[in-house]
C-alpha positions as CSV (number, residue, x, y, z in Angstrom):
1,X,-76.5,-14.1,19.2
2,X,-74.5,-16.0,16.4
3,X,-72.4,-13.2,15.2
4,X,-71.4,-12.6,18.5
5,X,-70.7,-16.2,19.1
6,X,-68.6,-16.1,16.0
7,X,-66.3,-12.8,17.0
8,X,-66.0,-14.8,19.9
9,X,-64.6,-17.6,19.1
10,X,-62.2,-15.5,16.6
11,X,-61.0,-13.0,19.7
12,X,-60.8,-16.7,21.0
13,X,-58.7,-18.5,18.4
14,X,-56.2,-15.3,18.1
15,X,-55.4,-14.9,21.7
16,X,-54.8,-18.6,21.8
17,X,-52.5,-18.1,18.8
18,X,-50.7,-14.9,20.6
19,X,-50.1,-17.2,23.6
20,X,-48.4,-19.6,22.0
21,X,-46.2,-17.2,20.8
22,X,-45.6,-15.6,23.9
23,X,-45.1,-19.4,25.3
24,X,-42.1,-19.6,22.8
25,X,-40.4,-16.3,23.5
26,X,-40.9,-17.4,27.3
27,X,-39.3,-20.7,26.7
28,X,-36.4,-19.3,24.8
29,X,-35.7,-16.6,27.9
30,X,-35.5,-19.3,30.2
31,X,-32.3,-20.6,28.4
32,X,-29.6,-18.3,29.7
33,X,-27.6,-19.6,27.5
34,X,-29.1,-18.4,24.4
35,X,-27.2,-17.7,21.2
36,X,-27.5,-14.8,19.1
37,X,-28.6,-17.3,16.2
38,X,-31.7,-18.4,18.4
39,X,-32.8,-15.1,19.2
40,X,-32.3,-14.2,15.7
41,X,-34.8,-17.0,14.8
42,X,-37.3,-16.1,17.1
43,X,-38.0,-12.1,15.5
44,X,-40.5,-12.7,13.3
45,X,-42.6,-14.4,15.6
46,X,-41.2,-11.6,18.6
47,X,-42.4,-8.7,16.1
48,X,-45.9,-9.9,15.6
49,X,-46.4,-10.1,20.4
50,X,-44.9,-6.4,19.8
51,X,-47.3,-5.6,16.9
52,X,-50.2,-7.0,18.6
53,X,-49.2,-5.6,22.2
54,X,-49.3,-2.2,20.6
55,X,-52.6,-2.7,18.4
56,X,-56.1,-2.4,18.7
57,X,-56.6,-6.0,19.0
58,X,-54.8,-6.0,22.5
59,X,-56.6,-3.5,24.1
60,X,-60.2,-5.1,23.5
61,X,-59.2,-8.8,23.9
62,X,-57.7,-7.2,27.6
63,X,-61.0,-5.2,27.6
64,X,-63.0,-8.5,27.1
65,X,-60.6,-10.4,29.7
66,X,-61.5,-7.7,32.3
67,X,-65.2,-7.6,31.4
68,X,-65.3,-11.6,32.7
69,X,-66.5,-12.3,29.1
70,X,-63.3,-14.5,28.7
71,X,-63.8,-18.3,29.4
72,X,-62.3,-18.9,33.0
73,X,-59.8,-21.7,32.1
74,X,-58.5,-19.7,29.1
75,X,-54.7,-19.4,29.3
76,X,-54.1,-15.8,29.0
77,X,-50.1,-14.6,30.0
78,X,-50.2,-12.9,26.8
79,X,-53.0,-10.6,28.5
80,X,-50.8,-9.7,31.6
81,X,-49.9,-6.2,30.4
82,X,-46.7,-6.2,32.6
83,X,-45.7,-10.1,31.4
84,X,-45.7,-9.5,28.4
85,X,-44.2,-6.0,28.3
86,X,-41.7,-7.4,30.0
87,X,-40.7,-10.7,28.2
88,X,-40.5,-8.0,25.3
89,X,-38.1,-5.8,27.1
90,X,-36.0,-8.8,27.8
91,X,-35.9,-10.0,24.6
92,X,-34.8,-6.6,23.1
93,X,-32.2,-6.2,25.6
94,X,-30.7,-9.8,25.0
95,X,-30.4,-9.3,21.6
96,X,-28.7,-6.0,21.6
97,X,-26.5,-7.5,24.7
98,X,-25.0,-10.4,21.8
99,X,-24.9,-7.8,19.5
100,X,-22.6,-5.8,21.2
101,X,-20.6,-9.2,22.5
102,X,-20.5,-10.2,18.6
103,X,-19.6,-6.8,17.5
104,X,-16.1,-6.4,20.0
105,X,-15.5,-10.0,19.1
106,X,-15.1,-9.5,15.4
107,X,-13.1,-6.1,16.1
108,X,-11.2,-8.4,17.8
109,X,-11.0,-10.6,15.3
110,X,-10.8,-8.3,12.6
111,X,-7.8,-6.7,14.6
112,X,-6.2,-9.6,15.1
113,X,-6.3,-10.4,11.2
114,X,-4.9,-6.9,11.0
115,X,-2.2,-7.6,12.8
116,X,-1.3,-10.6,11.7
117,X,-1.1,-9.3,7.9
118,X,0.5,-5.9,9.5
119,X,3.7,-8.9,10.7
120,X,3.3,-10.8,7.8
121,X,3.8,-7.4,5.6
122,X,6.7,-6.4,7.6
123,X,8.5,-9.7,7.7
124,X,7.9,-9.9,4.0
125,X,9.4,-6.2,3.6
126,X,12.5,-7.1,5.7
127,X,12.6,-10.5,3.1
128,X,12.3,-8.4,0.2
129,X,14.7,-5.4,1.2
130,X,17.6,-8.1,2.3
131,X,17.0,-10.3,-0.6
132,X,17.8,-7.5,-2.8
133,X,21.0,-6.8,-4.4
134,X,24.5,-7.1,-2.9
135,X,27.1,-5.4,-4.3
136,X,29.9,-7.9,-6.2
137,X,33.5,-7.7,-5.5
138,X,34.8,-5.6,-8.1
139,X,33.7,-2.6,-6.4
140,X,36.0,-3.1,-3.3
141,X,38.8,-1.8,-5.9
142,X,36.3,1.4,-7.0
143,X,35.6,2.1,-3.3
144,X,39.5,2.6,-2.8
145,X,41.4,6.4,-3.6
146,X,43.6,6.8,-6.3
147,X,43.7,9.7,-8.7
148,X,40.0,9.8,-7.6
149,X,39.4,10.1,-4.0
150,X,36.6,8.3,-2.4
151,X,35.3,9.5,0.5
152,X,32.3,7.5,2.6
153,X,29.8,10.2,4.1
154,X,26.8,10.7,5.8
155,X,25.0,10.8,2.5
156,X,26.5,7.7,1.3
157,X,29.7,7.9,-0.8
158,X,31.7,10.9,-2.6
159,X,33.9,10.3,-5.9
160,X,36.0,13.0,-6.3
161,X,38.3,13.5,-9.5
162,X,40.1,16.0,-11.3
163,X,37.4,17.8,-12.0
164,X,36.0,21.3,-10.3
165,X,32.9,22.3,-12.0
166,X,30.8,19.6,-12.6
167,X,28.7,16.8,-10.3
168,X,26.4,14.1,-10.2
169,X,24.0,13.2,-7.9
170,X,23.1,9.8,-8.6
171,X,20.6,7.7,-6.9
172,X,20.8,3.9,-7.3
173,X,18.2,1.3,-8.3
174,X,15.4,-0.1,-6.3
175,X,16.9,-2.7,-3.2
176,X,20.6,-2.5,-4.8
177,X,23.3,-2.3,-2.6
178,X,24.4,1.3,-3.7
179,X,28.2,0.7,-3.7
180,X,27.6,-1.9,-6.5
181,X,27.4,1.3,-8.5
182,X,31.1,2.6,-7.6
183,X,33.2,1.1,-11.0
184,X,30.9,3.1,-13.0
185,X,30.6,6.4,-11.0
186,X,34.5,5.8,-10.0
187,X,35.5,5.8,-13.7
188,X,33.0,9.0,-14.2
189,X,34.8,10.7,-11.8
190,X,38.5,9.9,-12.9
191,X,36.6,11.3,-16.4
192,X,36.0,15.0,-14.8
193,X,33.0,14.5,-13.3
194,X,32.6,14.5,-9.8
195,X,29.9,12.3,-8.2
196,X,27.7,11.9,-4.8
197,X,26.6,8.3,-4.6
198,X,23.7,8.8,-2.3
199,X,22.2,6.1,-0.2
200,X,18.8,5.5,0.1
201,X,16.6,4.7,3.5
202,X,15.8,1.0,2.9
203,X,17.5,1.3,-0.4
204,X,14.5,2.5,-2.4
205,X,15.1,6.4,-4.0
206,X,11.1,7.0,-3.4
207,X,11.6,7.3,0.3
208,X,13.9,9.9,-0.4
209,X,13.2,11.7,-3.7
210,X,14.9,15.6,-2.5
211,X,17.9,13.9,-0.9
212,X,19.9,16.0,-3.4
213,X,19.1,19.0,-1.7
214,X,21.0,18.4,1.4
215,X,24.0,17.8,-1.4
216,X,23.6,20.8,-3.6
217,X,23.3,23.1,-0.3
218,X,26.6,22.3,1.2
219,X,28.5,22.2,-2.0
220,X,28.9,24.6,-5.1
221,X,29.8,23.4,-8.4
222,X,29.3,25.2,-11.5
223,X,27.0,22.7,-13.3
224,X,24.9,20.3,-11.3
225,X,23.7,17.1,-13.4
226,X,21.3,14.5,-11.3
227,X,20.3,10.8,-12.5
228,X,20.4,7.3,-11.5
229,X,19.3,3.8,-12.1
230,X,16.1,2.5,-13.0
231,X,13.4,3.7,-10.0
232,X,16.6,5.4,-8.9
233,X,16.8,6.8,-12.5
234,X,13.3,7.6,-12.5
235,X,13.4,9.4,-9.2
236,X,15.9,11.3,-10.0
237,X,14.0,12.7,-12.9
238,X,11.0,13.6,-10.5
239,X,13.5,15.7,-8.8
240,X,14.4,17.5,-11.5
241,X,10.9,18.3,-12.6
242,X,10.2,20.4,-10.0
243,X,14.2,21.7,-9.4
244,X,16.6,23.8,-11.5
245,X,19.5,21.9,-12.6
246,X,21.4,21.4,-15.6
247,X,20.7,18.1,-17.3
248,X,19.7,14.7,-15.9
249,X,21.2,11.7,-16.9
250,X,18.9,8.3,-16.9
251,X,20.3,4.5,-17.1
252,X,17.5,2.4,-17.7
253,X,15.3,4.6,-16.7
254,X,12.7,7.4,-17.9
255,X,11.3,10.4,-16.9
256,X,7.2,10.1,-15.8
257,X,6.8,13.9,-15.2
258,X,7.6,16.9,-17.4
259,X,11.1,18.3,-17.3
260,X,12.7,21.4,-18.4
261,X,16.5,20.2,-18.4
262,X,17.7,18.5,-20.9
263,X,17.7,14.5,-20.8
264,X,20.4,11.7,-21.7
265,X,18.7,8.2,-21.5
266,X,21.3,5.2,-21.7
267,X,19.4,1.5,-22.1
268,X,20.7,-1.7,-22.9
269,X,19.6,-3.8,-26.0
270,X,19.2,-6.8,-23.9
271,X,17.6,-5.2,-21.3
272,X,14.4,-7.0,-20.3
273,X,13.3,-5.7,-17.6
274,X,12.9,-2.0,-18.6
275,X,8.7,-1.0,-19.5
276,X,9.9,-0.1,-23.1
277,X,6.8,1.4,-24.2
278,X,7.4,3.9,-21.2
279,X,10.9,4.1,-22.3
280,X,9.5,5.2,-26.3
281,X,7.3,7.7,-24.2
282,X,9.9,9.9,-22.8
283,X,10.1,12.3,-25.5
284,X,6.8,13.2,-24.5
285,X,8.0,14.7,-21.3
286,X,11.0,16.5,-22.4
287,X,13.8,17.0,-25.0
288,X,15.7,13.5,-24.8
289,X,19.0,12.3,-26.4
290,X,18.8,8.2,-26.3
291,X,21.7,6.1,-26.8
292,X,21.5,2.0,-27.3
293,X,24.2,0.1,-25.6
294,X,24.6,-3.2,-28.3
295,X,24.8,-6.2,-25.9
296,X,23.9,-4.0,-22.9
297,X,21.8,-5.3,-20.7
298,X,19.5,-3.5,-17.5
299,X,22.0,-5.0,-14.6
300,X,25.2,-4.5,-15.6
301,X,25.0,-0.7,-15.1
302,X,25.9,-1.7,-11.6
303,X,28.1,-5.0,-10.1
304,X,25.2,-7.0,-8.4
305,X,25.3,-9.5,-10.5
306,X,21.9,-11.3,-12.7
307,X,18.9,-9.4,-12.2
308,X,15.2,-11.5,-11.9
309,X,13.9,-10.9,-15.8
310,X,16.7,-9.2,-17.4
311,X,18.0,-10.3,-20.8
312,X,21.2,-11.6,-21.2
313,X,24.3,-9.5,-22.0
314,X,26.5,-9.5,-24.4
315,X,28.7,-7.3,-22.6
316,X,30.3,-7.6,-19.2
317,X,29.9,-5.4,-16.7
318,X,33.4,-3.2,-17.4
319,X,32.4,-2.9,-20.9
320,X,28.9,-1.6,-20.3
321,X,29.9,0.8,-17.8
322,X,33.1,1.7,-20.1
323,X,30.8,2.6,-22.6
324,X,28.2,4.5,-20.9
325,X,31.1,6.7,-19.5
326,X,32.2,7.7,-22.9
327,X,28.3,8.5,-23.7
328,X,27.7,10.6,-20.7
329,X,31.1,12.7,-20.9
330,X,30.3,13.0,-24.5
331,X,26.6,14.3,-23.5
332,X,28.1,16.8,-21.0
333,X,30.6,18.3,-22.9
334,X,28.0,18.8,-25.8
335,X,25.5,20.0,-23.5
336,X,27.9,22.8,-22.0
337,X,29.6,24.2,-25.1
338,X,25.5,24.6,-26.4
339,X,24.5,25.8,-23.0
């Protein structure tokens, strides 16, 4: 008779325990206004009514309560199969309701950051793009025909000189105003080499890498050269990796993929802004004739004026680019009466 008063008061002591549980997860349904946080708080406690609802233990303390063996002034919601089923249910359902609330909020949220970044990305690219390089004065004189004509065309612009068999296609530098190139490509031109200026979609050569093709198909010239300046430079050089032409001519640039033409590389001694380890390196990727402009600097290839981290020049602009002409016809001529 003891050891069945003793189970007793245990079958006693646990389904008073598992209704104050069950009191709790009752108390916290009547709040409609529940957060996810509260419900959150309340698991534990929720997965031990579940684990106890589905148990052994259940079934004979419900056995017992049906049997009359339970004392009659024993609470017992937690023994109301469909009470506590229920409450459980409920439970489940607002928790995966807040869920699903939380879950569209923080898309929204995370959408919203999205497109905040997405504006601030494009106002900064518009910043960047039109805080670039602008073209100085001195080309207004290059842009103009004399014994070179200058033509402006849908590809951007077309020096034309004396000269009938040999072009360049050059693509300018990265967010430089491409007529800021003219003096030099004018002077090339008046040399013997005619030369397509091309302009660039948001003036960077990457967005437009083959634009040469559109050149090269509507014009014949004997001997087609391609280069440019810096990314424009380097560009180019991409180009010719995978294209046949006849030699490609790099100002402050360097070639980053293998090429089978022959290479003229013109850089600055002041030039600080170039990755000169790269610019050592470009042997490596085909044959290379360097030349060292004393005083040169990376801008003054072009008229935009000072460039952000360039080294200062000892030569102005007309004397850089005078030089570099005499280089690149030099180059040519060489390169042809091998070739």
């Amino acid at each position: 008779m003891t050891e069945r008063n003793d189970s007793g008061a245990a079958q006693l002591r646990r389904i008073e325990g598992y209704e104050a549980l069950f009191d709790e997860l009752l108390a916290l349904l009547a709040d409609d206004k529940a957060s996810a946080a509260e419900l959150e708080a309340l698991a534990d406690k929720v997965g031990e009514l579940e684990r106890y609802f589905s148990g052994a233990a259940w079934k004979e303390d419900f056995a017992a309560d049906e049997a009359g063996l339970l004392p009659p002034e024993l609470k017992r919601g937690v023994l109301s199969e469909d009470g506590l089923y229920n409450a459980l249910e409920e439970y489940a359902e607002r928790r995966s309701t807040l869920e699903r609330q939380s879950t569209k909020r923080k898309k929204k949220r995370r959408l919203g950051v999205l497109l905040a970044l997405l504006l601030l990305m494009t106002a900064g690219t518009i910043v960047f793009l039109f805080s670039g390089y602008r073209a100085d004065e001195r080309v207004i004189a290059a842009l103009s025909s004399d014994a070179v004509r200058v033509e402006q065309t849908d590809f951007g612009w077309f020096f034309d000189g004396a000269g009938e068999t040999d072009a360049l296609i050059f693509y300018p530098g990265a967010r430089v105003e491409e007529t800021a190139y003219a003096p030099l490509l004018h002077a090339l031109a008046a040399d013997g080499l005619d030369v397509f200026l091309v302009r660039m979609p948001l003036r960077l050569a990457v967005l437009d890498q083959n634009a040469a093709d559109g050149i090269r198909e509507r014009c014949d010239y004997e001997n087609w050269y391609i280069g440019g300046h810096s990314l424009g430079g380097a560009v180019a050089a991409n180009y010719a990796s995978s294209h046949e032409l006849d030699g490609v001519i790099l100002l402050a640039s360097y070639p980053t993929h293998a090429v089978d033409e022959p290479m003229l590389i013109l850089c600055g001694s002041e030039d600080g802004v170039i990755n000169r380890t790269r610019l050592d390196a470009a042997g490596n990727y085909g044959a290379v004739e360097r030349v060292e402009l004393a005083g040169g600097n990376h801008a003054r290839f072009g008229d935009y004026g000072a460039q952000k981290g360039d080294g200062e020049a000892k030569l102005s602009p007309a004397a850089q680019q005078e030089q570099s002409v005499e280089a690149i016809a030099s180059w040519i001529a060489r390169e042809e009466k091998t070739g």
